[in-house]
N, C-alpha and C positions, 0 to 999 in steps of 0.2 A: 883434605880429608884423610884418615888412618883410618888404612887398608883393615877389614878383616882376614883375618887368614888361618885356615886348617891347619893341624900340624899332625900327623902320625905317629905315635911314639914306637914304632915296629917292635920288634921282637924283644918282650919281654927280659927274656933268658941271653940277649944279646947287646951289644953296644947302644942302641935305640935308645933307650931310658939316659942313659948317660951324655948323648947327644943331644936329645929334645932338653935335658937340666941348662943344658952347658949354654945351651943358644938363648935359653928364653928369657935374660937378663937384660941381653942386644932385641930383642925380638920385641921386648915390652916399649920399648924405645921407639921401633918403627913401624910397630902394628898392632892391633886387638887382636893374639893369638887366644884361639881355641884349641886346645890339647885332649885329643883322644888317646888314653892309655892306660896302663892296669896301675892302679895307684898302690897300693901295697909295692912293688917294681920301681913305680919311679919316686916314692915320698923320700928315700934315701940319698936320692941323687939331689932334689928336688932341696932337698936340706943342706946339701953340701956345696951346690952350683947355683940355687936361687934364692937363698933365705929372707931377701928382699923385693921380694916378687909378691906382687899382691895376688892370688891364687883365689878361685872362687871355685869351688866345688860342687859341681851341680848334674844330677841326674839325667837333663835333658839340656838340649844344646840352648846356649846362654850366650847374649853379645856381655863380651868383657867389659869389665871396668875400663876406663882411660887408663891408661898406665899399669896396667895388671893382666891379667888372664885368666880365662875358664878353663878347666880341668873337667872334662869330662870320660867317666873312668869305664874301664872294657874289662871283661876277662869277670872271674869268681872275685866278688868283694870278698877280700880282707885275708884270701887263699894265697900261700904261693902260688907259684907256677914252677915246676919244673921240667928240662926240656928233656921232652919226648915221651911225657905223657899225655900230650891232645891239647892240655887247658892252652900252651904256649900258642899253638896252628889256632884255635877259636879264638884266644882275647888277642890277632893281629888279626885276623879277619872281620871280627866284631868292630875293630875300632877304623879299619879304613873302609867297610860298608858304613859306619855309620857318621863317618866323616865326609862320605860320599853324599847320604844324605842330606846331611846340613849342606854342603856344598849347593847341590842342587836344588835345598827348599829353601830353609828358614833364614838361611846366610846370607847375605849379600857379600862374599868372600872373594876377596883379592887373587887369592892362590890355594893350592893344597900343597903343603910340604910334606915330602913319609920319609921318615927314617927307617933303615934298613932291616929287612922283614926274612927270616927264614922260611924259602919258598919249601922248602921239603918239610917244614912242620905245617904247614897250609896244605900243602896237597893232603897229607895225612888225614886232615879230617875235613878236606874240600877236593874231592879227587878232580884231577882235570886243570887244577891252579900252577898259572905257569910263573907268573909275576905281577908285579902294580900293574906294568903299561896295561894287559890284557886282560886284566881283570877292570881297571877303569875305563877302559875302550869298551868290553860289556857291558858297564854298568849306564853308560850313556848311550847305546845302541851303537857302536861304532863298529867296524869290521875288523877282526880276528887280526887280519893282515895288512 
């Protein structure tokens, strides 16, 4: 059976989008990836590292096609983002809460993958945000430390 598996697109304004493109050629290969991230961010990547990717774009989390993946998008539709005005700390927080979600509801998911998230724009408009581990260690009831 192929794994479902979460994937994070982290920080918009950062390497993330450029990372989730680059992988999800190999990824469609070895698993039904689901892709949380700001699509206006990653369609350019998404063009240039996966143009043979069967992509389904879907508002609510969606099991993928066989050999393709759901895109499910975070952050202001069809806005930039630029970093250090709040939208970048919300659509990375938005997309790995809501990846957490699927995780733990509608998914029967293999793994969560995140690509790397600027913690100082999350604390910005998530005061108290130290990183993934502890923020997914909350989200499951797990202890701080």
């Amino acid at each position: 059976m192929v794994p479902i598996v979460a994937i994070t697109a982290g920080d918009p304004t950062g390497v993330g989008p450029e990372i989730t493109a680059r992988v999800l050629p190999l990824a469609v290969r070895i698993a039904r990836p689901v892709v949380f991230g700001h699509l206006p961010t990653l369609a350019p990547w998404l063009e240039r590292f996966a143009p043979g990717v069967g992509l389904r774009v879907a508002d609510r989390v969606e099991l993928p096609p066989p050999g393709g993946a759901t895109l499910v998008p975070c952050g202001p539709a069809g806005e930039p983002i630029r970093p250090g005005d709040g939208t970048a700390g919300r659509a990375q927080l938005e997309c790995l809460d809501r990846a957490v979600a699927a995780v733990l509801g509608p998914l029967d998911t293999g793994a969560l993958v995140t690509a790397p998230v600027s913690k100082a724009a999350i604390a910005a408009v998530h005061p108290g945000f130290t990183g993934h581990t502890e923020h997914l260690a909350a989200a499951v009831g797990l202890p701080a430390d």
